[in-house]
N, C-alpha and C positions, 0 to 999 in steps of 0.2 A: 543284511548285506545283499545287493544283487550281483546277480552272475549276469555276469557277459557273456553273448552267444555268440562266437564265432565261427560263421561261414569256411572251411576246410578248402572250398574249391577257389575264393574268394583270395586266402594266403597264400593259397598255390600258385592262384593265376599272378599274386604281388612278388614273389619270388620269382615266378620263372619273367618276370617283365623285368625285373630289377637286373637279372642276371646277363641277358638277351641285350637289353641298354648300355650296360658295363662293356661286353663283347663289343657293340659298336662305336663304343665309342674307343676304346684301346684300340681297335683296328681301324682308324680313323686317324691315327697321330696324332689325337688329341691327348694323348696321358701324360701326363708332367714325369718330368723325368728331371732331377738336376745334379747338374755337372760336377763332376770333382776340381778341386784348384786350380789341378795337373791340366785337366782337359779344358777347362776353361782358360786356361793360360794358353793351349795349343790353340785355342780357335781364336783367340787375340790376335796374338802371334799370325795365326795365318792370315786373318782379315785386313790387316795392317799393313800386310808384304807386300815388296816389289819386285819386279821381273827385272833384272840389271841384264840389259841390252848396251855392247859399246862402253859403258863408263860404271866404274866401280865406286863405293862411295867414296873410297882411300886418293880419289882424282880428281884435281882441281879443277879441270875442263877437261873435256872430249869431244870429240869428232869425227864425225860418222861418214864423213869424207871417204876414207879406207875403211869397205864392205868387207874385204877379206881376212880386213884385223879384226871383224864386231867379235863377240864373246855373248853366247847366254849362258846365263846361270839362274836357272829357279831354285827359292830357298825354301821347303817344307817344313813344320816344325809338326813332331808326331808323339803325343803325352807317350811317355813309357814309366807304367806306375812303379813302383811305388813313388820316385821321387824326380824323375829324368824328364828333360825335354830332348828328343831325338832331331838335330839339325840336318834333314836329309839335304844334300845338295846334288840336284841334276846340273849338269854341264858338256858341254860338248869336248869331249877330249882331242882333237885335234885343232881348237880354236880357243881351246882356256888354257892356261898353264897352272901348274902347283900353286904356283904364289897368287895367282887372282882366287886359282879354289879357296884358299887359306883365307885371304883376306876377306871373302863373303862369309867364311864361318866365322873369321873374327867380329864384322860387324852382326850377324844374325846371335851368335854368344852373347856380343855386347847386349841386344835389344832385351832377351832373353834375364841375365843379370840384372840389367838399369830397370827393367818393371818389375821381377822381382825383389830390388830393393826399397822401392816407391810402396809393396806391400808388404814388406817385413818379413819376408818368406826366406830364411835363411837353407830352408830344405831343399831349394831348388836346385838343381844337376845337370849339365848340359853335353851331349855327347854328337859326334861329329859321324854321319854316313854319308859319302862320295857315290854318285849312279852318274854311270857315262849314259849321255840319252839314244846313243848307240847299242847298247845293253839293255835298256828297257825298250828298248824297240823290238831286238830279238826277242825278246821273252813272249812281248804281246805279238808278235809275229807267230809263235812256237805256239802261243796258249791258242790264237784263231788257227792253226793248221789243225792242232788236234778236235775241236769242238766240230770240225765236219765228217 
């Protein structure tokens, strides 16, 4: 039978390179990392989205004629696990009303439902948050006075 001699400073030096390698590379953003349903559904979901400027989907035409009437509404969708999609809606509360809010959660529900049912995902859940962008203003107004 022969013996194998192995070099001690040799496995060391393979070890501490292996180790050192791994570190750069996880601190690189190269490490795989994959998604759960939920969160891959949100980043669909978000990739997909539209910024409804003036016309709602629920409007057969619109007209950006009257600047005073426009309306934004951005629609956020934010995985909340175990089983939820969170439909956050920014809008401007003096230029949207309840019923346009509604009607952008109903079409971002719909999108949310109609591709969950395209993948038989009966677990999906979808729940509705309202941000005036007058509130998220103050906030990141309040969060930069503190940081100085």
């Amino acid at each position: 039978m022969k013996t194998v001699k192995i070099s001690i400073p040799l496995v060391l030096a393979l070890i501490l390179y292996t180790a050192f390698s791994y570190t750069t590379y996880a601190e690189s953003g190269s490490d795989k990392y994959t998604p759960t349903k939920l969160e891959w559904l949100a980043t669909y979901l978000n990739s997909t989205n539209e910024l409804y400027k003036g016309c709602l989907p629920s409007e057969k035409s619109c007209s950006f004629a009257d600047s005073h009437k426009a309306r934004l509404i951005s629609i956020y969708y934010l995985p909340n696990p175990p089983n939820t999609i969170t439909v956050t809606i920014f809008h401007d509360s003096e230029k949207t009303s309840e019923a346009e809010i509604e009607s952008a959660f109903i079409g971002a529900r719909m999108a949310v439902e109609n591709f969950a049912k395209k993948k038989k995902w009966k677990w999906v859940k979808v729940q509705k948050k309202s941000i005036e962008l007058q509130e998220l203003i103050d906030s990141f107004q309040t969060i930069y006075m503190h940081s100085k």
